[in-house]
C-alpha positions as CSV (number, residue, x, y, z in Angstrom):
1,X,0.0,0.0,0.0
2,X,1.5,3.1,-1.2
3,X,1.5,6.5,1.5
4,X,-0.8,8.1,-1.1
5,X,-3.7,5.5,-0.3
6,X,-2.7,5.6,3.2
7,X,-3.9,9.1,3.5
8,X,-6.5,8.9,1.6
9,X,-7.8,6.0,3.8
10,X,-7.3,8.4,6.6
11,X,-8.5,11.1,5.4
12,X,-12.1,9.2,4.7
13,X,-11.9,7.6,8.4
14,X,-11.8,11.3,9.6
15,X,-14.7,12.3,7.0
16,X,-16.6,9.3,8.4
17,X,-15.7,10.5,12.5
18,X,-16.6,14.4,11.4
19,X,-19.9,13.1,9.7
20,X,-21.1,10.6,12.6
21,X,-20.0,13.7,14.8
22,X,-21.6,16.7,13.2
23,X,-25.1,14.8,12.9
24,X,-27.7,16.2,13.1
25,X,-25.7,19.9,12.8
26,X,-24.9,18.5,9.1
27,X,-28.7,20.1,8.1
28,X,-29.4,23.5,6.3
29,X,-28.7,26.0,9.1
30,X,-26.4,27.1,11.5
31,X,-24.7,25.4,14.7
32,X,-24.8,28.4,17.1
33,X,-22.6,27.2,20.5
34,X,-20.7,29.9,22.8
35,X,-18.1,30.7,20.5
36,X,-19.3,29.4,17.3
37,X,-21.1,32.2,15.2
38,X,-21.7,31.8,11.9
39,X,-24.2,34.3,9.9
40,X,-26.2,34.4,6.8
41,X,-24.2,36.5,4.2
42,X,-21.1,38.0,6.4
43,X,-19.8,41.2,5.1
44,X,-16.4,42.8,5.7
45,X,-16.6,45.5,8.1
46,X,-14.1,47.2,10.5
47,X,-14.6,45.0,13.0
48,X,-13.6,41.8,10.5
49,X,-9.9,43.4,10.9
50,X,-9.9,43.8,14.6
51,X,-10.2,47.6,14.2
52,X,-13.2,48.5,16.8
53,X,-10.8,49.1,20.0
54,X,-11.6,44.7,20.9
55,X,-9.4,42.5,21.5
56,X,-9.0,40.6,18.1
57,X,-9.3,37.2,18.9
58,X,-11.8,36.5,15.6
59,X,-9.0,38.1,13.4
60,X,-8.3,36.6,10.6
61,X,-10.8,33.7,11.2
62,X,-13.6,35.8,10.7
63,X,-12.0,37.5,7.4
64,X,-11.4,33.6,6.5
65,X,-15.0,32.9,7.0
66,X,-16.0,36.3,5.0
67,X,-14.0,35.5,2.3
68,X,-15.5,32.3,1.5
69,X,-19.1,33.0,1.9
70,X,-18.5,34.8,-1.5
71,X,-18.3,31.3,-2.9
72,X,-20.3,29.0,-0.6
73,X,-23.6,29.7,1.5
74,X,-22.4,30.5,4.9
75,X,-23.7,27.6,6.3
76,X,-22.4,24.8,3.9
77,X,-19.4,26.5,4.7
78,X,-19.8,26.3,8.4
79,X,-20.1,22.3,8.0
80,X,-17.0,22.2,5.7
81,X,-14.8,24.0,8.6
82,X,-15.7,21.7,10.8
83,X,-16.0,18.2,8.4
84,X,-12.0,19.8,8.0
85,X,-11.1,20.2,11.3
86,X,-11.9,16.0,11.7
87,X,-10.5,15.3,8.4
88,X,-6.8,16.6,8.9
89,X,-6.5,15.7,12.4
90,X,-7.3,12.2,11.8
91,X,-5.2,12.8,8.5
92,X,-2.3,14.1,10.3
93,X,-1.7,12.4,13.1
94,X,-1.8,8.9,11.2
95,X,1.0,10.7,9.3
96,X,3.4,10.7,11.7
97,X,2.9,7.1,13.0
98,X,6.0,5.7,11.9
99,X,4.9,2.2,10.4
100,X,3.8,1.2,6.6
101,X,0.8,-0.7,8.5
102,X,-2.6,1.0,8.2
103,X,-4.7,-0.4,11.3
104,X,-1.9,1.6,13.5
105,X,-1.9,4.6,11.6
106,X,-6.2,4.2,11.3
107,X,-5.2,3.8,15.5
108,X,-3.1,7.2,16.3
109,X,-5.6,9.5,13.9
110,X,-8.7,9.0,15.2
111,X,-7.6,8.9,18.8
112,X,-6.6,12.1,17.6
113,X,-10.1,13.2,16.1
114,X,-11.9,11.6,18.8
115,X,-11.5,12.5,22.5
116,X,-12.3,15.1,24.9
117,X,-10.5,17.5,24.0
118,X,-11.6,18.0,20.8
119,X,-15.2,17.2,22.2
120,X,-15.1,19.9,24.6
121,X,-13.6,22.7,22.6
122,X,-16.4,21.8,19.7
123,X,-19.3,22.2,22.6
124,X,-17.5,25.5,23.7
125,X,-17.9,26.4,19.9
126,X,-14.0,26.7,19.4
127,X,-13.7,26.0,16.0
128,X,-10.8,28.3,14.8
129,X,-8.9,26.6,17.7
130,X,-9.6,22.9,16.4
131,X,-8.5,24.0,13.3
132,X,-4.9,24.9,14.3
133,X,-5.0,21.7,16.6
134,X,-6.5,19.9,13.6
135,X,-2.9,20.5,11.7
136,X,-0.7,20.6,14.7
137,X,1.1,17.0,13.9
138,X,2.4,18.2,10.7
139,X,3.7,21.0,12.7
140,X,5.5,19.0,14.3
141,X,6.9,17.2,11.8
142,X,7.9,20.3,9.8
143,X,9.3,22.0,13.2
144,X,12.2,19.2,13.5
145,X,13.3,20.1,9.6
146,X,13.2,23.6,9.8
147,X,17.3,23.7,8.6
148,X,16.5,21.3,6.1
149,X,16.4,22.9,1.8
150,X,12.4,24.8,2.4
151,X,12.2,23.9,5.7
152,X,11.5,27.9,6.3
153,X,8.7,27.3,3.9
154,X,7.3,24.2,4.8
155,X,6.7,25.0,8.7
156,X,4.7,28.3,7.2
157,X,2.7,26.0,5.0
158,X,1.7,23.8,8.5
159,X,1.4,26.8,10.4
160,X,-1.4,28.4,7.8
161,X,-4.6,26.5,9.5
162,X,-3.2,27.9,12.8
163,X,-2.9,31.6,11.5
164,X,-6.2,31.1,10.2
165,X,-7.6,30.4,13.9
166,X,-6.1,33.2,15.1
167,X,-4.5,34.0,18.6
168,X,-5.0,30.9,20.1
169,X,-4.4,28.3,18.0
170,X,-1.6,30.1,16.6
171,X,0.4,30.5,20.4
172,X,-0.3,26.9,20.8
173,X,1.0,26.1,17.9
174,X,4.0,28.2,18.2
175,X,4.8,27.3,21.5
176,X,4.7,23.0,20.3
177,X,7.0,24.3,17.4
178,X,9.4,26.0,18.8
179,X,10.0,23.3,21.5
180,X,10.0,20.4,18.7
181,X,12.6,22.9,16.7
182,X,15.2,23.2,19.8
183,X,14.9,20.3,20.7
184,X,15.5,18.1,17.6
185,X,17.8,20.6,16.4
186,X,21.8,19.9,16.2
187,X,23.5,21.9,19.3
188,X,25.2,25.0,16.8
189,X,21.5,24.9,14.7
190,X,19.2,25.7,17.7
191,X,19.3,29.1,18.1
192,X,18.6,29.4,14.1
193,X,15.9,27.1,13.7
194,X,14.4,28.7,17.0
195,X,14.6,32.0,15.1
196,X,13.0,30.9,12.0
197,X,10.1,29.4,13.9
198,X,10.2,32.8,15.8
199,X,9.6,34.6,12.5
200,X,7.1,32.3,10.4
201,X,5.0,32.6,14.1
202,X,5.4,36.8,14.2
203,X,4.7,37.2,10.8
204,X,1.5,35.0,10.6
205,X,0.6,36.8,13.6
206,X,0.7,40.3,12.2
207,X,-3.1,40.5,11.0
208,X,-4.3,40.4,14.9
209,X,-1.0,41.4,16.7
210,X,-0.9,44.9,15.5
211,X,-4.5,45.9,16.1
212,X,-4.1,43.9,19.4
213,X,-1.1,46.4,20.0
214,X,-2.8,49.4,18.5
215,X,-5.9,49.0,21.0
216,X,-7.2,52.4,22.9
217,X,-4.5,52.8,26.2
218,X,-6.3,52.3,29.3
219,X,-7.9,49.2,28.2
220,X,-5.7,46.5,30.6
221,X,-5.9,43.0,31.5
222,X,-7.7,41.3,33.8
223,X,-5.6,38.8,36.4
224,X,-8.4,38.8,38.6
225,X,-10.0,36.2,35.7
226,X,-7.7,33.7,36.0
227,X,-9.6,31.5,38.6
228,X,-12.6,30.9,35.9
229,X,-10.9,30.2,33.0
230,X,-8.3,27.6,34.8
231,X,-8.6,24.0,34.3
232,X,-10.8,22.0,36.1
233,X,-11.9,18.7,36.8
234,X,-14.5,16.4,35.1
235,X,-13.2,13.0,36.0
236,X,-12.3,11.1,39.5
237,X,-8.9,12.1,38.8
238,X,-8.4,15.9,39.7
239,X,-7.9,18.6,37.5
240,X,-4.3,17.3,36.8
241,X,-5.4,13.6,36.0
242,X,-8.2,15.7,34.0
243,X,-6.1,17.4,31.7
244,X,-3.8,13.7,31.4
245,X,-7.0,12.8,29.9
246,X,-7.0,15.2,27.9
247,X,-10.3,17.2,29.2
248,X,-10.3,19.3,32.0
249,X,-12.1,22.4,30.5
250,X,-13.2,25.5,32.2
251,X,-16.9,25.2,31.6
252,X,-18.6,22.6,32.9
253,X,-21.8,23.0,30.3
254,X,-19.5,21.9,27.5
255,X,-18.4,18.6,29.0
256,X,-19.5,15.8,26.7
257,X,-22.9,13.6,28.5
258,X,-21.9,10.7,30.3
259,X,-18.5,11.9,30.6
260,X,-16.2,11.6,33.4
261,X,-18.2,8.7,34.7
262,X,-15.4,6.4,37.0
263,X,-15.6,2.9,35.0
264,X,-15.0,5.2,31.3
265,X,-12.7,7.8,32.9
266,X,-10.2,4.6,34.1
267,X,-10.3,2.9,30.8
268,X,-9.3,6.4,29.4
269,X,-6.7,6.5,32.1
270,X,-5.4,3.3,31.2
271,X,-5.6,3.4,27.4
272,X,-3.6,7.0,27.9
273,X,-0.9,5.5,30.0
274,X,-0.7,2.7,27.8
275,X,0.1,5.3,25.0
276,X,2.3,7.2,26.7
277,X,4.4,4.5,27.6
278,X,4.3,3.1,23.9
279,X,5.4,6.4,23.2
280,X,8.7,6.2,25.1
281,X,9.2,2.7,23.9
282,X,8.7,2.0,20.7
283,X,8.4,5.8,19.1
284,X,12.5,6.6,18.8
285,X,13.3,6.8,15.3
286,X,11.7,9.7,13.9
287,X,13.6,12.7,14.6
288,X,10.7,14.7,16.2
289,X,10.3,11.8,19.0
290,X,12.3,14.0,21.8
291,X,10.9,17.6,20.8
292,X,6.9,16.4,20.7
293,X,7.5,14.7,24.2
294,X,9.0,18.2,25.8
295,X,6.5,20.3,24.0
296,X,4.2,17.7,25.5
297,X,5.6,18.2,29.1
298,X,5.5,22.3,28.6
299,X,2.2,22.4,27.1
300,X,0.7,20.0,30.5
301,X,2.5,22.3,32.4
302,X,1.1,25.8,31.0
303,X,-2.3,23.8,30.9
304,X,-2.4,23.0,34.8
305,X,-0.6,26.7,35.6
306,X,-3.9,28.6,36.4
307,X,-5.1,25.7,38.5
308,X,-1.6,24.9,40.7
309,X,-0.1,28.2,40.6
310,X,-3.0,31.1,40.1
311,X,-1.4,34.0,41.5
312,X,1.8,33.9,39.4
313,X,-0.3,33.7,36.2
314,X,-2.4,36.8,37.5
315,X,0.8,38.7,38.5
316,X,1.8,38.2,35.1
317,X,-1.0,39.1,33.1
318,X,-1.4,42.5,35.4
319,X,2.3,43.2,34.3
320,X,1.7,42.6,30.3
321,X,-1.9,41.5,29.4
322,X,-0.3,39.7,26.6
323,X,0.2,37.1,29.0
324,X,-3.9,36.8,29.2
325,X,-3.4,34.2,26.1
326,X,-2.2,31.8,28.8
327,X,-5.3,31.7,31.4
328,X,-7.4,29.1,29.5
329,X,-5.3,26.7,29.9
330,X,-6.3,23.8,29.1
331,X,-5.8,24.6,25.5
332,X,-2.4,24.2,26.0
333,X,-3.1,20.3,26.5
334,X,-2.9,20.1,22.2
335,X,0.9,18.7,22.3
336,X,0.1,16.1,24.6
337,X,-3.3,14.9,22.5
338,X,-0.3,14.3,19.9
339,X,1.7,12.3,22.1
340,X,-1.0,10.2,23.0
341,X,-2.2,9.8,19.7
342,X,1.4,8.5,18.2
343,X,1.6,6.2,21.2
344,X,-1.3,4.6,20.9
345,X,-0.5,3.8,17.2
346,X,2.9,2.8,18.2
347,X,1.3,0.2,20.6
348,X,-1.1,-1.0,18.1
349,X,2.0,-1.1,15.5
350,X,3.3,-3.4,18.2
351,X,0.5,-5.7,18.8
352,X,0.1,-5.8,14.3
353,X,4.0,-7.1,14.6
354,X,3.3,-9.6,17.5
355,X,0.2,-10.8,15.5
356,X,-2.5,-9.6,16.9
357,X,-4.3,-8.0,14.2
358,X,-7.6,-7.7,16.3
359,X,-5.7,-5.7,19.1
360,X,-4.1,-3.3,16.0
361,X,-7.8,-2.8,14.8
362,X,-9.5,-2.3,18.1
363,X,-7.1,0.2,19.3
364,X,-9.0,2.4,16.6
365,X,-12.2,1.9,17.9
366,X,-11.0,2.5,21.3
367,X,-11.8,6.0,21.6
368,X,-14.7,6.3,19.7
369,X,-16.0,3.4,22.4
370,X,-14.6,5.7,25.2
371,X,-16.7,8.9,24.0
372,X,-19.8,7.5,22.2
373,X,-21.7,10.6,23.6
374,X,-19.2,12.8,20.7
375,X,-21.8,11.2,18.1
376,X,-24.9,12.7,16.8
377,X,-24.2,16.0,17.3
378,X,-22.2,15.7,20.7
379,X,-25.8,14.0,21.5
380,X,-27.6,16.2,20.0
381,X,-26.7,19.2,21.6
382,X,-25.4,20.5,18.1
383,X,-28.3,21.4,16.2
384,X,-28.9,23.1,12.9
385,X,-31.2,26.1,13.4
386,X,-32.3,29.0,11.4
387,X,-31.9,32.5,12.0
388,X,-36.0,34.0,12.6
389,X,-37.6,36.3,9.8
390,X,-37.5,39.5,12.3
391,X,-33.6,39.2,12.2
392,X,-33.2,39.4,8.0
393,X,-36.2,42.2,8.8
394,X,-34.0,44.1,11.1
395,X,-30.8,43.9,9.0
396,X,-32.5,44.9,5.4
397,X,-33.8,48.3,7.9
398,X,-31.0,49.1,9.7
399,X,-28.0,48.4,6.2
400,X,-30.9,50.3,3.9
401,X,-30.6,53.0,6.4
402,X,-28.1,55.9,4.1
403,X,-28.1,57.5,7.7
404,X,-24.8,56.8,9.8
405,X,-24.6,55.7,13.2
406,X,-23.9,52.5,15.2
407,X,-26.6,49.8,17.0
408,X,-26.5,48.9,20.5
409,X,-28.0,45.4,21.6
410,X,-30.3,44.9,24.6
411,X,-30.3,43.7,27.1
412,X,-27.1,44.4,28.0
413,X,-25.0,40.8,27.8
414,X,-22.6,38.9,25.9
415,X,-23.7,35.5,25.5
416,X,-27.7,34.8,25.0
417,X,-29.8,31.7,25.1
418,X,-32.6,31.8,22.4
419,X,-35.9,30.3,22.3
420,X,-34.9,29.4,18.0
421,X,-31.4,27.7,19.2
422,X,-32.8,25.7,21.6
423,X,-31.7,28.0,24.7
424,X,-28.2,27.0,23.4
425,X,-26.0,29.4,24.8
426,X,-24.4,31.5,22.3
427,X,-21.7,35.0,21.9
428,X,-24.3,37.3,20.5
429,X,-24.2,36.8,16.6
430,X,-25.3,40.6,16.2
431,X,-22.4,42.1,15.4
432,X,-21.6,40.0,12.7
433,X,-25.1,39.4,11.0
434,X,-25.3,43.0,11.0
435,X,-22.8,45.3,8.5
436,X,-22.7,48.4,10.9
437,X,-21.0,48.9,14.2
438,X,-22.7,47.3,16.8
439,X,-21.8,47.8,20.6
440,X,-22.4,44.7,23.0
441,X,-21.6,43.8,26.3
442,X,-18.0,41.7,26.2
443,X,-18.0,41.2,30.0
444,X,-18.0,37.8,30.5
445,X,-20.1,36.4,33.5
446,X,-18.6,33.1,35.0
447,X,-20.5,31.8,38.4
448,X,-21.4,35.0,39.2
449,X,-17.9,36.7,38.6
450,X,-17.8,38.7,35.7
451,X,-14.9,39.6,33.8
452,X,-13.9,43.0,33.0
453,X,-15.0,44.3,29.4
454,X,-12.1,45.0,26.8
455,X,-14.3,47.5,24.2
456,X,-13.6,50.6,25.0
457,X,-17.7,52.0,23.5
458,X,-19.4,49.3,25.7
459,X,-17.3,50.7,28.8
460,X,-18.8,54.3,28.1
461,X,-22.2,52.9,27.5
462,X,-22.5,50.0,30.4
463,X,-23.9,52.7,33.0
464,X,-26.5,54.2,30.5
465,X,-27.1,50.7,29.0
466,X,-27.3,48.3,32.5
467,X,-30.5,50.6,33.1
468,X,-32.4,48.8,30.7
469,X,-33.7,51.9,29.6
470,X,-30.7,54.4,28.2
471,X,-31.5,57.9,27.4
472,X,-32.1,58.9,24.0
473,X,-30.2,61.9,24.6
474,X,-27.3,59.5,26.0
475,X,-27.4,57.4,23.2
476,X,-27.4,59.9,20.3
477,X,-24.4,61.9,21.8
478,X,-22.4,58.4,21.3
479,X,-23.3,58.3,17.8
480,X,-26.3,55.3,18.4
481,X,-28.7,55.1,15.7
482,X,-30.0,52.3,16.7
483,X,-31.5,49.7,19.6
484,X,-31.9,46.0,19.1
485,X,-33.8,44.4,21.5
486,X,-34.7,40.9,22.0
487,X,-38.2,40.4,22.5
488,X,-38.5,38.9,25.9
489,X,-40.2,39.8,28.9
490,X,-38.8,43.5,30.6
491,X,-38.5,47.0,29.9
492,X,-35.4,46.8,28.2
493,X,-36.0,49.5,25.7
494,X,-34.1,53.1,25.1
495,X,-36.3,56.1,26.9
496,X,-37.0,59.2,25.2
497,X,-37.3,60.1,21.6
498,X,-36.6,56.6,20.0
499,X,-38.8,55.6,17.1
500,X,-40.1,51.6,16.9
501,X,-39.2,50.7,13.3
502,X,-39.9,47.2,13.9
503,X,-41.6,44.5,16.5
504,X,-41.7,40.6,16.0
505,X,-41.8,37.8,18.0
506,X,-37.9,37.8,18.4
507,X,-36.7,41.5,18.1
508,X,-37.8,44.5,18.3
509,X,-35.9,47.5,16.7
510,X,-35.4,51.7,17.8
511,X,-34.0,54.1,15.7
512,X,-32.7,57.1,17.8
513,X,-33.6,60.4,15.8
514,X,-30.9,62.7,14.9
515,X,-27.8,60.6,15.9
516,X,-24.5,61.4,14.5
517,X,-22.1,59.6,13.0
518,X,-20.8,57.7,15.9
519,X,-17.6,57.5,18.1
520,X,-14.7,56.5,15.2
521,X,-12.8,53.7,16.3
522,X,-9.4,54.2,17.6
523,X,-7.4,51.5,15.6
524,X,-5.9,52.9,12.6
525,X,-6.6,50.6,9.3
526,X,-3.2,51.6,7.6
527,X,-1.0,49.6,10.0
528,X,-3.4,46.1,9.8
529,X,-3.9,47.0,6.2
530,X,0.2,47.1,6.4
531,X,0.3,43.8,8.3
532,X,-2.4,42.1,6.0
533,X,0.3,42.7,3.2
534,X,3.1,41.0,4.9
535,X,1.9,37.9,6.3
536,X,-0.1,37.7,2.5
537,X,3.5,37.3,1.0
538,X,4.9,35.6,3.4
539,X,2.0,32.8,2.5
540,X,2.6,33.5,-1.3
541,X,5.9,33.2,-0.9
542,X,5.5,30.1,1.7
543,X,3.3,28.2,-1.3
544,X,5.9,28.9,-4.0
545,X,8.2,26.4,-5.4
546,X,11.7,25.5,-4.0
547,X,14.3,27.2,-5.5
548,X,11.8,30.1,-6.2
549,X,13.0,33.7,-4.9
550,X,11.2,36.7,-4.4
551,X,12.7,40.4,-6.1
552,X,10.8,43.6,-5.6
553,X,12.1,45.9,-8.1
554,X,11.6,49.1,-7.8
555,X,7.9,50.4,-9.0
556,X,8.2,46.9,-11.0
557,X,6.0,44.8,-8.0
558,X,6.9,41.4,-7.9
559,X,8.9,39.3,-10.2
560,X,8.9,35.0,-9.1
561,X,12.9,33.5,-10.4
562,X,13.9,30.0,-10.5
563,X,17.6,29.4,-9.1
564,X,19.4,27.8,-11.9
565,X,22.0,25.2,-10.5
566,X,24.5,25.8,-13.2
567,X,24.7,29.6,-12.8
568,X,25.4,31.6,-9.9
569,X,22.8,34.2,-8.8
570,X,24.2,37.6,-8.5
């Protein structure tokens, strides 16, 4: 069996694992859960680039997401991402199983696909994270040949579903990289290939890091957070023997059913130990053996910081909030899914060589056995739904509109649970489904602790708008033309002179009279438009041929040379 069909018989088991997954979410609609927002025809606005004064943490996923809803409806597309994110992890990780036997390769990628990490990051609606982790074994690979002839440009090719997630994935995947790099690296070539992962990592980072850096001054971190986004248990085991098994997330309502039950959690313990120790034993010819086990280590030990050691973590995210990347932590457990993952198709590689051809097979059924509760739409709490008339109503009023002015959202939270999504939590898709400005509450409430809000217009309006009933006046001095408000019980509506352009069942719309043309955002577009051109050449350039150099002459833009072998290059 050649490698080619070994992939492709790979790639179908993690089609097959992202379909039986998906489930009932595969139908016409939209899978709305926490973090996962996906709208009807997405435009490109300011706040696509990160330019609004937020934190950027849906840049460039969301100009990804854009981009292709030009070619596919936006929610065919949403199923692809995620049919994708199933399909190269199960893809990937079999790669890296070092024998020509397919049961143990079948073995290490869909222990990869299938487990809880990757179940609860779906339920938390994480999707531009599972993309990065989706691709993270190739990093791998391609981090312990970074000094070999397009090494540079093959760990920027692996890195590209990372940079696509954005912030997250792309530190994680960064962090894995750069141990794997120093790690397998000759003593005299660490500090170079360290560089160049350095670089590929800053300049794919460029599209969020310079807005992220550009943000309003005053707008700083908060340490005191780091309690509710720590690790946490959902087995027998602790938060530390949590996160071994590769769960351990923050929110409890995104644990997969049945999960964490003591007779499943200590066969997961023992299948994980089983791997781990395969992993040390058998896994030593590949050069990235060494660098995947440290990054491995690092990434447990980053994962279980905000549980073991809180204060430091909080110290150092009051001193930079950079360092705010760090506090979910559990995220951090991706090197260690790859670990496991290799080991158990080392072990099963092992039983295939000792005979045991139902032992090789099983071991890939394993995990799917572990988590049936992943299936049919993590249960069925991934669910297709539609977006109600009164929204497409709102949106054709408030874009038709040749008025300026920005829309503020009642009542005055981040996440919402509506009666159409099955009171399926969800960030509030407003901002995107509509193609103005549109201020929300980003304070994040956690078991009754909330978490400080990073937009600088929702920190003006949060007095006016906690009311339930802003002024007018307040509103149309801050540039507000309009209120959203969902139609539920209350008195959440603006007082004063605010006109009702619409009322449905699910929204009911304001316009304020006479507003302005709002507060302009303080992020600068010429330094992301800047950045956008840098990591977009770096790609081109990443995609290119070996051999193929880049000259930019002046006014004559960009010319694409082959080396020739026999002739020197000036």
């Amino acid at each position: 069996m050649t490698d080619r069909t070994r992939h492709l018989v790979a790639a179908l088991t993690g089609l097959g694992l992202g379909l039986a997954a998906l489930g009932p979410g595969l139908a016409p609609g939209f899978v709305l859960s926490y973090d996962m927002v996906f709208v009807p025809d997405p435009a490109f606005t300011r706040m696509t680039f990160g330019l609004t004064g937020v934190v950027p943490r849906h840049v460039p996923s969301d100009a990804f997401v854009t981009a292709l809803s030009t070619v596919f409806p936006a929610d065919a597309l949403q199923k692809l991402v995620l049919l994708a994110v199933f399909v190269t992890a199960c893809t990937s990780a079999a790669s890296l199983v070092p024998s020509p036997r397919l049961p143990p390769r079948l073995a290490a990628g869909v222990c990869y696909a299938w487990n809880p990490f990757v179940a609860e990051r779906l339920l938390l609606g994480q999707w531009a994270l599972l993309l990065g982790y989706a691709a993270l074994p190739w990093v791998v690979a391609a981090a312990a040949r970074t000094e070999e002839p397009g090494g540079g440009r093959r760990l920027v090719r692996t890195l590209l579903p990372a940079a696509i997630g954005g912030f997250a994935a792309l530190t994680v995947s960064a962090l894995t990289a750069l141990a794997v790099a120093l790690v397998s690296s000759a003593r005299v070539q660490r500090l170079r290939a360290g560089l160049r992962v350095v670089a590929a990592a800053g300049v794919l980072s460029l599209p969020w890091l310079i807005p992220g850096a550009l943000r309003p001054a005053g707008v700083p971190g908060d340490g005191t957070a780091v309690d509710l986004f720590a690790a946490r248990a959902d087995t027998p085991f602790g938060t530390l023997g949590s996160l071994l098994l590769l769960g351990g997330v923050w929110n409890g309502e995104t644990v997969p059913r049945g999960y964490g039950a003591p007779v499943t959690a200590t066969l997961w313990l023992l299948v994980v130990l089983i791997a781990l120790a395969a992993y040390w034993r058998w896994c030593r010819e590949p050069v990235w053996w060494r660098g995947a086990a440290v990054a491995a280590a690092i990434g447990f030990a980053v994962a279980a910081l905000g549980a073991v050691a809180a204060p430091v973590l909080q110290v150092l995210i009051d001193l930079w909030p950079g360092f705010a990347v760090l506090r979910d932590g559990q995220q951090y457990a991706a090197p260690l899914a790859v670990v496991v993952a290799v080991g158990l198709g080392a072990a099963a590689d092992r039983a295939a060589e000792a005979r045991w051809p139902g032992v090789a097979a099983g071991a890939a059924a394993v995990p799917v056995l572990l988590l049936p509760t992943l299936a049919w739409g993590a249960a069925g709490d991934l669910r297709s739904v539609r977006y109600p008339g009164d929204w497409a109503r709102a949106r054709q009023i408030i874009d038709g509109d040749p008025a300026s002015g920005d829309v503020l959202v009642l009542p005055w939270a981040s996440y919402r649970s509506y009666p159409w999504n099955h009171g399926r939590r969800v960030l509030d898709p407003l901002p995107r489904y509509l193609h103005r400005r549109v201020i929300v509450d980003d304070a994040v409430t956690v078991g009754g602790t909330t978490v400080a809000p990073e937009d600088p217009r929702a920190i003006r309006l949060a007095p006016a708008a906690r009311t339930g009933t802003p002024p007018a006046a307040t509103l149309r001095d801050e540039g507000v033309r309009y209120v959203v408000v969902d139609a539920e019980p209350g008195a959440n509506r603006p007082s004063g002179a605010a006109t009702e352009v619409l009322r449905g069942p699910d929204l009911v719309v304001y316009r304020i009279e006479g507003a302005g043309g709002g507060v302009r955002d303080a992020v600068p577009a010429a330094p992301a438009a800047a950045a956008w051109a840098v990591t977009s050449l770096a790609v081109f350039w990443s995609i290119l041929p070996s051999g193929t150099t880049l000259s930019f002459p002046l006014l004559g833009g960009i010319t694409r040379r082959r080396s020739d072998p026999r002739r020197r290059t000036p």
